[in-house]
N, C-alpha and C positions, 0 to 999 in steps of 0.2 A: 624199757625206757631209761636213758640216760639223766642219770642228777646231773646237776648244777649246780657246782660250792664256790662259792665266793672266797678269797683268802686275800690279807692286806696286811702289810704291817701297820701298826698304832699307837701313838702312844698312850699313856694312863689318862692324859686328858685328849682323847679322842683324834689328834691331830692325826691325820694323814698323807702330807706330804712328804714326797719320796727322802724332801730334806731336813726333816726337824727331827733330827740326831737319831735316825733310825741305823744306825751302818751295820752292814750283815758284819756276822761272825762265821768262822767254823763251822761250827757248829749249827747254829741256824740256816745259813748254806748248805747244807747236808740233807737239810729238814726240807727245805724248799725244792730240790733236786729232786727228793722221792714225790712230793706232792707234783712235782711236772710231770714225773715219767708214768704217775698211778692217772692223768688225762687222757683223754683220746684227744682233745682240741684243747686251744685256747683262745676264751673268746676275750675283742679288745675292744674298745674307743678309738679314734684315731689317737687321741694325745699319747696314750697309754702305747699304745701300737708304736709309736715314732719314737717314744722315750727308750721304750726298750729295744727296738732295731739297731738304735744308735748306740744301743751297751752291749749289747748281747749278742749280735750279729758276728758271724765269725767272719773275719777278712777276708777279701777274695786269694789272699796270699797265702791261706790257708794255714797261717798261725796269728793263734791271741795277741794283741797288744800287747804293751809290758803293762801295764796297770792291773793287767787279771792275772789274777793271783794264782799259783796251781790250785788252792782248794775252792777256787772259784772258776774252774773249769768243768769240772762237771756239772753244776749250774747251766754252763754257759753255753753248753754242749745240748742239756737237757732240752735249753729253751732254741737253741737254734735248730734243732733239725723236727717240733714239736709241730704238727697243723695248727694255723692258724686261720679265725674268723676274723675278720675287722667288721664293726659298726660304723661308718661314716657315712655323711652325704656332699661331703666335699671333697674325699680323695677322690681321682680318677682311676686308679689304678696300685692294686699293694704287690709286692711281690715275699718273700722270703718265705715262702712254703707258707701264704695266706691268701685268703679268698677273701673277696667285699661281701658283706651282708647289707642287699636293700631292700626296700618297704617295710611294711609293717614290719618292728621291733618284736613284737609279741609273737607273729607267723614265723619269723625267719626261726628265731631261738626254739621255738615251741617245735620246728620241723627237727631242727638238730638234736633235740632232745628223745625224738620220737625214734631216730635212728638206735640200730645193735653201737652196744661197746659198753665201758665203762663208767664214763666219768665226763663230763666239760667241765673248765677252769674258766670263770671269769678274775678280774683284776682291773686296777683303778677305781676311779668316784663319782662322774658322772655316768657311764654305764652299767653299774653296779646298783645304784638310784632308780634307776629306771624300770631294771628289770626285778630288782626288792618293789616297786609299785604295780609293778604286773602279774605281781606274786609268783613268781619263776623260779625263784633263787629256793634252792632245795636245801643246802647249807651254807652257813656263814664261819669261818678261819678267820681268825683274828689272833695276829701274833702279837700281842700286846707287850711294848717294850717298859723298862723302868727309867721313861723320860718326860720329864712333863715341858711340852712346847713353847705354852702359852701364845702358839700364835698358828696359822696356816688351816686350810680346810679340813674338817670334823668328818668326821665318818657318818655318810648318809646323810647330813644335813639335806632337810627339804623334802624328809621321807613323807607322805601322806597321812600312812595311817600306821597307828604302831603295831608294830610285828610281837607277836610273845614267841620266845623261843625258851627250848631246852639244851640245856647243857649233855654234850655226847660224850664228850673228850677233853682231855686236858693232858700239854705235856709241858714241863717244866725244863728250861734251858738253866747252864751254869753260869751264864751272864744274868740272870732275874727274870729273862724274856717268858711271857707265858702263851704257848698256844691255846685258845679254848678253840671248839667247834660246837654248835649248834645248829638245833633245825628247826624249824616251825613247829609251833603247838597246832597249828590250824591253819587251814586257808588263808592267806596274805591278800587273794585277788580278789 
C-alpha cells in the first residue's frame, strides 16, 4: 500500500499561503525536488493544480521563462513531467500528465493508495482538510519557515477532530526553515 504525506510550506504562526513571505531558497528547492521525485503521483485541488500549471509548467517552447532561476530548475523539471491526480468537480478536463479524480473523495484516494509504488504527495489547504478528515493522510511535512504572517489561511483550519501525531523527522535549513514530519499516533478516521 502506498502512503500519503502531506508537505506545505508554513509559517511559525500557521499561515499557509503561497504568499505570506514563504520564498523558496536553494536550498529548500533542493529539499522539495527529492521529495517530488521520492512520489509516484501528485495529488491536487483544482486551485492548487492551476497555481502550480501556471508556475511550473514548462513552455511549450521547450525553455524556462527568465524568472526560473537555474536552481529552480530541477524543481521545475521534477514537478513537470511528475503524474498527476486532480480533485475537482468543476474542471472539465486537466491535462499536463494529470488525470481528474471523481466521486467519492475517500474511494478515489483509497484506490490510489491501494495501487504498487512508493509514495503519493498531496499539497494545498482545502484538499489536504479533507483527506486529514478521512484519516487518509499517512504523514504530515511541514516546512515551517521563521516568518510570522499574521494574516492569510492557517493550516488545516476546520479540521474535525484532533489528529495526535509523532514526530519522525527533522531537518534544519541555513535560512532558520525547519522541516518536521510526522505520522499519526492512531486512527484519524
Amino acid at each position: 500500500m502506498r502512503s500519503l504525506r502531506y508537505s506545505i510550506n508554513v509559517t511559525l504562526d500557521g499561515c499557509c499561503h503561497h504568499e505570506a513571505g514563504l520564498p523558496p531558497d536553494e536550498e529548500s528547492m533542493r529539499y522539495w525536488t527529492a521529495e517530488m521525485e521520492r512520489a509516484d503521483a501528485l495529488l491536487f485541488g483544482r486551485v492548487t493544480y492551476q497555481m502550480m500549471e501556471s508556475a511550473w509548467r514548462k513552455p511549450s517552447t521547450g525553455t524556462w521563462p527568465g524568472w526560473v532561476e537555474g536552481w529552480q530548475v530541477p524543481f521545475a523539471e521534477a514537478i513537470d513531467r511528475a503524474k498527476k491526480y486532480v480533485v475537482s468537480s468543476t474542471l472539465g478536463r486537466v491535462d499536463w500528465n494529470a488525470e481528474l479524480l471523481r466521486g467519492d473523495l475517500g474511494q478515489a484516494v483509497q484506490r490510489l493508495k491501494q495501487e504498487p509504488g512508493e509514495g503519493l504527495w498531496v499539497g494545498g489547504v482545502t484538499l489536504p482538510l479533507a483527506l486529514a478528515d478521512l484519516g487518509l493522510i499517512d504523514e504530515y511535512e511541514f516546512l515551517v519557515q521563521p516568518v510570522l504572517a499574521g494574516h492569510g489561511p492557517t493550516l488545516l483550519a476546520g479540521l474535525r477532530e484532533r489528529i495526535q501525531l509523532e514526530l519522525v523527522d527533522r531537518h534544519e535549513f541555513r535560512s532558520g526553515a525547519i522541516a518536521l514530519r510526522y505520522r499519526p499516533t492512531r486512527a484519524t478516521a
